[in-house]
C-alpha positions in Angstrom: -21.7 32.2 63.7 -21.2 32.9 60.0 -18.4 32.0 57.6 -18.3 32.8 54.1 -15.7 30.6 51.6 -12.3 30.8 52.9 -12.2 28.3 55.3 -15.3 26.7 55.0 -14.3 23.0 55.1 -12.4 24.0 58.0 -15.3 26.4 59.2 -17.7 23.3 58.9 -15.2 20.6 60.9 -14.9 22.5 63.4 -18.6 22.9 64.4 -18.7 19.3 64.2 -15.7 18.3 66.4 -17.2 20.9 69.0 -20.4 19.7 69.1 -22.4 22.6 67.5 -25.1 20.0 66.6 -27.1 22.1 63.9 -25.1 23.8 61.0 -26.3 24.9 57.7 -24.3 25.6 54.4 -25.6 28.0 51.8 -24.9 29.0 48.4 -26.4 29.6 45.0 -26.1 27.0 42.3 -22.9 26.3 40.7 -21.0 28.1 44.1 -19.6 25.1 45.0 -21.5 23.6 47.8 -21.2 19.6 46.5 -17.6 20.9 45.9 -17.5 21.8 49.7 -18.8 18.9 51.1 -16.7 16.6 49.3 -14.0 18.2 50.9 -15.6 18.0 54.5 -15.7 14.5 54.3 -12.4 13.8 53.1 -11.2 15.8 56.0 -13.0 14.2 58.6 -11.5 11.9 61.5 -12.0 8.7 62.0 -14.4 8.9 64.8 -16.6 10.3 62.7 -19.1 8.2 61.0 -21.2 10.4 58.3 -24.4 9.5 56.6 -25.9 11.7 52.9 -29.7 12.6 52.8 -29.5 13.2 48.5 -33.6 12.8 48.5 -35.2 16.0 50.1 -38.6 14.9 49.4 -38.8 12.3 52.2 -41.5 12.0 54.7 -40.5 12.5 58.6 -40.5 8.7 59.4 -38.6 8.1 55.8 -35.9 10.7 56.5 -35.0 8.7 59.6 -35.0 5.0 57.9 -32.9 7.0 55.4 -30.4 8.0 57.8 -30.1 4.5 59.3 -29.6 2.7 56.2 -27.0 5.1 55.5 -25.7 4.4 58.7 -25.9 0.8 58.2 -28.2 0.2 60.9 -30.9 -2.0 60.9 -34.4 -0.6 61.3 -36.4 -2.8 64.2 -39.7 -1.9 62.9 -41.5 1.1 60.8 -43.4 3.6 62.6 -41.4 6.5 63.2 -41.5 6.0 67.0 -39.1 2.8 66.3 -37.1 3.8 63.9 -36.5 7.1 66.4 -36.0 4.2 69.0 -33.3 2.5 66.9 -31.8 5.7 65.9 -31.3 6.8 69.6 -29.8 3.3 70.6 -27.4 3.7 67.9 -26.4 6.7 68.8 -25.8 6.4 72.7 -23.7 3.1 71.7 -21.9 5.2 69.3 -21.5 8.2 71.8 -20.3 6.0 74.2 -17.7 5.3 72.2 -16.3 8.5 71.8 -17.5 8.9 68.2 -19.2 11.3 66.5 -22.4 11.0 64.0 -22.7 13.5 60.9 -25.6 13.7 59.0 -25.5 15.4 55.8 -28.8 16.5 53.9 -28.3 18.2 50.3 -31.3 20.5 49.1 -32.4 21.1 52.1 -34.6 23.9 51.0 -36.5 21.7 48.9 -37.4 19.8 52.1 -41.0 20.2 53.4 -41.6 21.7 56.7 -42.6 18.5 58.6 -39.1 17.0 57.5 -37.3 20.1 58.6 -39.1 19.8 62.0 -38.1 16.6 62.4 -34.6 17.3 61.5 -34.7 20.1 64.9 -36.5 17.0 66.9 -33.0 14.9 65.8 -31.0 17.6 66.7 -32.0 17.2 70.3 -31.2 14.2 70.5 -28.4 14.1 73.6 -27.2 13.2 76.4 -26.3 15.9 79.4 -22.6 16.4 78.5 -22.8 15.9 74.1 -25.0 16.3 71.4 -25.0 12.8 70.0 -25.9 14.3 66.9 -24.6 16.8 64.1 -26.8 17.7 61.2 -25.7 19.9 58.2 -28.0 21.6 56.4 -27.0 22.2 52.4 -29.0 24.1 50.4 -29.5 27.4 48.0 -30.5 30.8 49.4 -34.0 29.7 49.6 -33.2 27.6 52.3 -33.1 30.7 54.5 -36.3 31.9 54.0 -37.4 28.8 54.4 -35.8 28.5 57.5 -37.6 32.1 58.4 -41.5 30.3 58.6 -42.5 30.9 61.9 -43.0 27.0 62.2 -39.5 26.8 61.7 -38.5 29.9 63.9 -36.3 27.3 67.0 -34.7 25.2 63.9 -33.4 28.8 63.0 -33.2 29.4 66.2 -30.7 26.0 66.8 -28.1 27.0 63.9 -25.0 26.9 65.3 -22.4 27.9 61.9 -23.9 29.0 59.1 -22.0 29.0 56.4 -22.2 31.3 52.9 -20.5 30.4 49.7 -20.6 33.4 47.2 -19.3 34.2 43.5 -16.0 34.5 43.5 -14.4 38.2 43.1 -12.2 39.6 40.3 -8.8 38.3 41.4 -10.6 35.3 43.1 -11.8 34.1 39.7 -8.0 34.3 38.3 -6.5 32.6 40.6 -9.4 30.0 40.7 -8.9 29.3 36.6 -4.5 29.2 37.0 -5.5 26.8 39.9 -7.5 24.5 37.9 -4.8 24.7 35.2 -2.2 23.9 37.5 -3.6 20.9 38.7 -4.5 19.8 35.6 -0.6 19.5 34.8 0.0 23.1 33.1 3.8 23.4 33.9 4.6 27.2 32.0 2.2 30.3 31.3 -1.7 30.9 31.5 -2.6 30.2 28.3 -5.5 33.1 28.7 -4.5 36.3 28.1 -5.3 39.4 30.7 -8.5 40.5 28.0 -9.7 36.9 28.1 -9.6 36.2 31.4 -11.8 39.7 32.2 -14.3 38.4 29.5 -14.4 35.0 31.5 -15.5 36.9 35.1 -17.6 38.8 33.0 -19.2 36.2 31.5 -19.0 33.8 34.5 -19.8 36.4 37.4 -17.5 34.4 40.0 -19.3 31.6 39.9 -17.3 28.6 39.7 -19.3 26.1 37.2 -19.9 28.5 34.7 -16.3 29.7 34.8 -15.5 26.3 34.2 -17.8 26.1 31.2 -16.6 28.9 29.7 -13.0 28.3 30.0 -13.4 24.6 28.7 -15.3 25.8 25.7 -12.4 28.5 24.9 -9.3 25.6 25.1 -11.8 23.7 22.9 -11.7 26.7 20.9 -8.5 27.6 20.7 -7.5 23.6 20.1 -10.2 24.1 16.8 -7.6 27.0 15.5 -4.6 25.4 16.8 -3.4 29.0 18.8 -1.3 28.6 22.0 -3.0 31.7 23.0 -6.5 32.6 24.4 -7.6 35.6 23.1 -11.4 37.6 24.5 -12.4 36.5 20.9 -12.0 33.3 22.2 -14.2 33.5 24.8 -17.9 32.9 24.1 
């Protein structure tokens, strides 16, 4: 299954809440991806308890005592065969209440290939009628040819959603920058005119941060020269 970004909060919640187990979310830098899961996890239910993996450098047995802490379980022992054993306890008690555990794990394709084998070994993780288990892979573009190694091939292989975030297009990138203005409390017109905002998507490509760079430096600008206006000159 592939989504690319409309919807993809709701793209991503919904893989969890079914029981996909394995999803992944990929996107270049500056596309958004922290953006998106911020949004995720603001969005999810109650019975879902969620845990962040922000270090891909761990070891196998240190990704799991990662998750756990995060969890806020505590770890009885430190080989990785008990802290699998705690893990697995956890999650049956939690399953058996009807709840659901997210794991999240940013950079994912700077994650070596013993960690990522470990994550499909959590991913299997179940009992006969749920996975007790969903795992979200985030990461940039190199994260699928990562995930292309034949060592990796049944990770791949156990992707349920994969989810894309490009640059945004043309019109995508207008409505993005009134957006931002909007919520930042802009009550009348764009102060960018039709030439400046081009030279921003030119400049920016669609992609969100550096459209945000660029339009913050022209306001600062345009504050410098005191003009209500944002003119392409503006724009550097």
């Amino acid at each position: 299954n592939v989504a690319e970004n409309a919807g993809g909060p709701h793209t991503l919640l919904y893989g969890i809440t079914s029981q996909k187990g394995l999803m992944a979310l990929v996107g270049d830098v500056g596309t958004g991806k922290t953006t998106l899961c911020r949004a995720l996890l603001r969005e999810l239910p109650d019975s879902v308890q969620s845990a962040l993996v922000l270090n891909p450098h761990l070891s196998d047995a240190d990704l799991i005592g990662t998750i756990l802490d995060d969890l806020g379980v505590g770890r009885r022992g430190a080989t990785k065969g008990e802290l699998m054993t705690s893990l697995s306890q956890f999650l049956l008690a939690t399953g058996s209440e009807g709840k659901t555990v997210l794991v999240i794990v940013d950079e994912a394709q700077q994650m070596s290939v013993e960690s990522l084998e470990q994550i499909r070994i959590l991913s299997n993780l179940e009992t006969a009628t749920r996975k007790l288990l969903q795992i979200l892979l985030v990461g940039q573009p190199e994260l699928e040819e990562k995930l292309k190694l034949n060592e990796l091939r049944q990770l791949d292989q156990r992707i349920g959603i994969r989810c894309y975030l490009k640059p945004l297009p043309r019109k995508e990138t207008y409505r993005y920058v009134e957006h931002r203005l909007r919520v930042a409390g802009l009550p009348g017109a764009l102060p960018f005119t039709r030439g400046a905002l081009a030279k921003i998507y030119k400049y920016s490509r669609g992609i969100p941060r550096v459209i945000n760079l660029v339009c913050d430096r022209a306001l600062m600008a345009g504050f410098s020269d005191r003009v209500r206006e944002i003119t392409p000159t503006l724009v550097t």
